[in-house]
N, CA and C atoms as an extended XYZ file, in Angstrom:
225
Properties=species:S:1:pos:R:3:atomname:S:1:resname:S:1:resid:I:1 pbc="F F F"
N       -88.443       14.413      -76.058 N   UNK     1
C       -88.820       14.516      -74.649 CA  UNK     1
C       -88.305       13.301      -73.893 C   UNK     1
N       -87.869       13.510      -72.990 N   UNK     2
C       -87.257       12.528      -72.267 CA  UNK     2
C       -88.071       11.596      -71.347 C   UNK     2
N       -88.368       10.077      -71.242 N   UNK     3
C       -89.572        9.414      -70.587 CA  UNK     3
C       -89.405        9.216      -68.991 C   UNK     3
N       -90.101        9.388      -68.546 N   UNK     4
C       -90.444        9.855      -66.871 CA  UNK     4
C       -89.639        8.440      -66.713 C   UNK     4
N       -89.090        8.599      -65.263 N   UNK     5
C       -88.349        7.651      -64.759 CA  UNK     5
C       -89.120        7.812      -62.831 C   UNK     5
N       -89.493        6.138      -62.648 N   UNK     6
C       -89.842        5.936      -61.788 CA  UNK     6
C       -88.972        5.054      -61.143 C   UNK     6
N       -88.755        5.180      -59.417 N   UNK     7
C       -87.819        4.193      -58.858 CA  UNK     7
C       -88.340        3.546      -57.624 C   UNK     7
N       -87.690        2.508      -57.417 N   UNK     8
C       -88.045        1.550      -56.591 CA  UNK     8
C       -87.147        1.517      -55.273 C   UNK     8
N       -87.391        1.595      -53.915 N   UNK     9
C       -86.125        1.479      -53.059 CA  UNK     9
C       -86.292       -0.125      -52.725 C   UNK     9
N       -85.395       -0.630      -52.178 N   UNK    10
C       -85.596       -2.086      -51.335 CA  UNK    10
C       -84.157       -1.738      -49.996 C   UNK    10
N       -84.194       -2.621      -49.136 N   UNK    11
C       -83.260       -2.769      -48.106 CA  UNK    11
C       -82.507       -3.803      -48.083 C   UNK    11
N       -81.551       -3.432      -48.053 N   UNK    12
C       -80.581       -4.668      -48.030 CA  UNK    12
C       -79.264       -4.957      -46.856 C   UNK    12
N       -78.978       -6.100      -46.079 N   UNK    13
C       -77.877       -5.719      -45.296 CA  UNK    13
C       -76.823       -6.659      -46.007 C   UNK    13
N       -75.618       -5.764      -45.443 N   UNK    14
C       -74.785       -6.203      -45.979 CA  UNK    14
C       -73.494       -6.629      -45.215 C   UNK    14
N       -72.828       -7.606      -45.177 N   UNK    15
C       -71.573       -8.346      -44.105 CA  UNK    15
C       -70.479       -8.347      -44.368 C   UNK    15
N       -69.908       -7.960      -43.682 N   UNK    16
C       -68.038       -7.746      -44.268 CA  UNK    16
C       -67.083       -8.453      -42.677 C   UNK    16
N       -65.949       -9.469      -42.945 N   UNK    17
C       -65.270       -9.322      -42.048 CA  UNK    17
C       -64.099       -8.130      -41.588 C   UNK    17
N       -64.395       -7.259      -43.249 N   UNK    18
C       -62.961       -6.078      -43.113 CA  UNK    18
C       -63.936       -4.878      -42.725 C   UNK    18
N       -64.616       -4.677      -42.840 N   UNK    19
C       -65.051       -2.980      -42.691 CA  UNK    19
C       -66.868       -2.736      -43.185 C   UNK    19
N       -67.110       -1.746      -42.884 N   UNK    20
C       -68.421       -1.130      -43.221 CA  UNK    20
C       -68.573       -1.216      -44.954 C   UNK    20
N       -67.709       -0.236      -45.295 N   UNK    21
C       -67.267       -0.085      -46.486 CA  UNK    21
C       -67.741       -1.247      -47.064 C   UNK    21
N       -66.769       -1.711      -47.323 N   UNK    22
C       -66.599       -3.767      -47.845 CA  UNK    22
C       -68.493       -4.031      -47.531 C   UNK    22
N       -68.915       -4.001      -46.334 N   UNK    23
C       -70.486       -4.546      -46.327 CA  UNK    23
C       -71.220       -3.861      -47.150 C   UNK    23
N       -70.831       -2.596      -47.686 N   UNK    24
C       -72.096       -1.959      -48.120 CA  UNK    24
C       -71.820       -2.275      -49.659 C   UNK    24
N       -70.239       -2.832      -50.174 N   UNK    25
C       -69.945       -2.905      -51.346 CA  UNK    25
C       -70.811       -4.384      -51.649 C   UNK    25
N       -70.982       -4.975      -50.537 N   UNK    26
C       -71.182       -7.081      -50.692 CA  UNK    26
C       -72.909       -6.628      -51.269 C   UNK    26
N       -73.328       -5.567      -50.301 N   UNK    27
C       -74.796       -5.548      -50.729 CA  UNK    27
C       -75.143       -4.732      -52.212 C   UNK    27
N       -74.388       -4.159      -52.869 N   UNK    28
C       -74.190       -3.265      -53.679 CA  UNK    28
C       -74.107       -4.710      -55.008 C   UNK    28
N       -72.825       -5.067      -54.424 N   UNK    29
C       -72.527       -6.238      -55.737 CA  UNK    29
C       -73.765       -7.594      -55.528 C   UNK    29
N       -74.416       -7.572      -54.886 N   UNK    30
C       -75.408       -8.663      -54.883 CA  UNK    30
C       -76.461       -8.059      -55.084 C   UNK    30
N       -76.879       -7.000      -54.794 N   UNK    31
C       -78.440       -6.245      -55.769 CA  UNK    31
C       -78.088       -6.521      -57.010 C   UNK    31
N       -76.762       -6.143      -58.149 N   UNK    32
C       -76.659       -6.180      -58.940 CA  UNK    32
C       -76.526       -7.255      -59.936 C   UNK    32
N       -76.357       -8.807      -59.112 N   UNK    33
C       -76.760       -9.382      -59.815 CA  UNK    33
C       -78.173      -10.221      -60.416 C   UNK    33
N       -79.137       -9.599      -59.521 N   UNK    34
C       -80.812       -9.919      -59.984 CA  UNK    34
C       -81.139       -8.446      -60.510 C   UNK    34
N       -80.648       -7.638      -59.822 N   UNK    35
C       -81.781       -6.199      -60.878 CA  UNK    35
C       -81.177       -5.349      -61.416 C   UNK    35
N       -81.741       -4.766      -62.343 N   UNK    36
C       -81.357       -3.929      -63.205 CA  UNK    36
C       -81.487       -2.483      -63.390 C   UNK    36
N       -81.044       -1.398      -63.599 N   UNK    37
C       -81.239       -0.189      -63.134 CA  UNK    37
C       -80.693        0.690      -61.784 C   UNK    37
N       -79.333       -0.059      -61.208 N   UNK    38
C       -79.133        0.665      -59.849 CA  UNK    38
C       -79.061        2.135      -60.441 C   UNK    38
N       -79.574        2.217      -59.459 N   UNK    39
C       -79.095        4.106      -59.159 CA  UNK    39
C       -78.627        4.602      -58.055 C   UNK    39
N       -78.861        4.466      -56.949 N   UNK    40
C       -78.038        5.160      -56.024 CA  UNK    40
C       -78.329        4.152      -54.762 C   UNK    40
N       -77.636        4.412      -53.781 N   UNK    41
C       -77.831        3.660      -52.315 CA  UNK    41
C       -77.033        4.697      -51.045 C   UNK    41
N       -78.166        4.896      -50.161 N   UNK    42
C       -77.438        5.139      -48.819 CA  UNK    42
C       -77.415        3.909      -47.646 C   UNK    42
N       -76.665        4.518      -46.916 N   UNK    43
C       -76.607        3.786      -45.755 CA  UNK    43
C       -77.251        4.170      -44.374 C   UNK    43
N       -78.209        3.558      -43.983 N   UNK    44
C       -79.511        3.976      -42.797 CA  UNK    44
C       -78.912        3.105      -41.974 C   UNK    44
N       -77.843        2.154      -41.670 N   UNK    45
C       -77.770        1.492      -40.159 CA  UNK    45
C       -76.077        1.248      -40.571 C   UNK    45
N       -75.339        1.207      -39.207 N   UNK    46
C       -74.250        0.180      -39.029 CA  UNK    46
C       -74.160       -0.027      -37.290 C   UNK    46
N       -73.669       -1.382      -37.922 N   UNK    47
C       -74.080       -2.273      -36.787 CA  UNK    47
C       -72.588       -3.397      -36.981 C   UNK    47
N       -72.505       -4.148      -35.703 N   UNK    48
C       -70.990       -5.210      -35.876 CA  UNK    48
C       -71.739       -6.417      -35.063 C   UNK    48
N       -71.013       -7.164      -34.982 N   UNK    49
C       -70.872       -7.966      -33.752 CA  UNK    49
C       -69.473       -8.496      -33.412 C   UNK    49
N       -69.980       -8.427      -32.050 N   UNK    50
C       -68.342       -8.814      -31.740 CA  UNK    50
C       -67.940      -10.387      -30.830 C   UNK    50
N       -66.916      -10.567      -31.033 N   UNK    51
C       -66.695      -11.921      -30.293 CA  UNK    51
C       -65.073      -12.320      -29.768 C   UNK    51
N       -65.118      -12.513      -28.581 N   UNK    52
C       -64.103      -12.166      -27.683 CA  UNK    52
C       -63.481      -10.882      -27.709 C   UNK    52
N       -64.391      -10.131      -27.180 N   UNK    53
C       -63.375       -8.677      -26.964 CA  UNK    53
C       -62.863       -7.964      -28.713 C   UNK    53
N       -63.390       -8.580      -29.738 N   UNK    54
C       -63.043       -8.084      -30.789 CA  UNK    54
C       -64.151       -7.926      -32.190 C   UNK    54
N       -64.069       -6.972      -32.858 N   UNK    55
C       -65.099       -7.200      -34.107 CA  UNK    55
C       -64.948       -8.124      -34.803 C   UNK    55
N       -65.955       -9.148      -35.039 N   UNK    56
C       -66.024      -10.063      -35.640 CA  UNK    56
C       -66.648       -9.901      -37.385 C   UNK    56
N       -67.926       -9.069      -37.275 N   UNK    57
C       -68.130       -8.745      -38.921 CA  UNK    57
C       -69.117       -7.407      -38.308 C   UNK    57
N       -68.728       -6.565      -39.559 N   UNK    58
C       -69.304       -5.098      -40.184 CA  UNK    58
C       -70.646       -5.753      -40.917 C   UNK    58
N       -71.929       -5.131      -40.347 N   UNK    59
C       -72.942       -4.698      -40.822 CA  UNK    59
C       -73.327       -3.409      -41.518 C   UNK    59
N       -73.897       -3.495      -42.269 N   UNK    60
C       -74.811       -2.461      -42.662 CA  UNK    60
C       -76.076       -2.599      -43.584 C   UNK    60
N       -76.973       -2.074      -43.011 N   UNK    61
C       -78.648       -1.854      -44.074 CA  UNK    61
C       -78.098       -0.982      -44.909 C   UNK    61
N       -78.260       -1.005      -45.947 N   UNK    62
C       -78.455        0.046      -47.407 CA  UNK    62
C       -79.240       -0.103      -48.071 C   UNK    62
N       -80.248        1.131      -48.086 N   UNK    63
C       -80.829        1.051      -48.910 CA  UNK    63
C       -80.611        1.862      -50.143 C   UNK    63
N       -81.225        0.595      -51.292 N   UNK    64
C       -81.016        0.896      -52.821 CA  UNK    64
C       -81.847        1.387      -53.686 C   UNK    64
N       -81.748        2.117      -54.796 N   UNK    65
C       -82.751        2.554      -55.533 CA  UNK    65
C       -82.527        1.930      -56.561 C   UNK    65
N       -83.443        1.310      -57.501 N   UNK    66
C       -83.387        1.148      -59.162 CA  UNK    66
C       -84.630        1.694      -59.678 C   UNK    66
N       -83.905        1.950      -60.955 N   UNK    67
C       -85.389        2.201      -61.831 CA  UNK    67
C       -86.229        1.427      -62.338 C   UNK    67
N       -87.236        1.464      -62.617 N   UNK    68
C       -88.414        0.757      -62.886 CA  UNK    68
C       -88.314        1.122      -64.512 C   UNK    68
N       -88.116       -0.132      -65.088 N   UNK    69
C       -88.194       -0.008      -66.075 CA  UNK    69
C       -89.019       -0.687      -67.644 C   UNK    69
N       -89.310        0.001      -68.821 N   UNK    70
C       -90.715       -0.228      -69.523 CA  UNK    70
C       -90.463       -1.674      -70.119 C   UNK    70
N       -91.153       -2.518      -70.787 N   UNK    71
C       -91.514       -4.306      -71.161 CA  UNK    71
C       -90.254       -3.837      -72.095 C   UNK    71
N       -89.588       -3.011      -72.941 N   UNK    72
C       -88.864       -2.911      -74.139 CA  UNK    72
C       -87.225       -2.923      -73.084 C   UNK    72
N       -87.102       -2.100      -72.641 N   UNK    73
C       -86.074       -1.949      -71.733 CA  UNK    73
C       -85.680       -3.629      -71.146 C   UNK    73
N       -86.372       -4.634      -70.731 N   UNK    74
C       -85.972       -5.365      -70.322 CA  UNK    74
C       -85.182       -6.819      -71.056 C   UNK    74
N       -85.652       -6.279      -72.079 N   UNK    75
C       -85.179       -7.774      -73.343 CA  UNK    75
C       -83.224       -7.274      -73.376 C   UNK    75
C-alpha cells in the first residue's frame, strides 16, 4: 500500500533581470536549496519594475508545493 502523501504550499518571489521565466526559475532553484520534496509550483503574480522608460527586473510570486515528509525520510 502506498503511504499517504501530505503537502505543504509556501510563496515565494522571484527576480530576474532577463525575463519572468528566469524569476520563477531563481525562486524554484532557491526553494531547493533548504527543502526537500518539491513537487510542483505555479505562478499567481507577475509584476516588473521599470526605470527610465525601460524594464529593469521581472518579478514573480510562485507558489510551491513540497511534501511533508516522515522522521525516516529525512536522514
Amino acid at each position: 500500500m502506498a503511504p499517504n502523501k501530505t503537502y505543504k504550499f509556501i510563496d515565494l518571489v522571484g527576480i530576474s533581470e532577463k525575463s519572468f521565466a528566469d524569476a520563477a526559475n531563481n525562486a524554484v532553484k532557491k526553494a531547493a536549496q533548504t527543502l526537500k520534496g518539491l513537487a510542483w509550483f505555479e505562478v499567481t503574480e507577475e509584476r516588473g519594475s521599470i526605470e527610465n522608460g525601460k524594464i529593469k527586473e521581472y518579478q514573480v510570486t510562485v507558489r510551491i508545493a513540497f511534501r511533508l515528509m516522515d522522521q525516516g525520510e529525512l536522514r
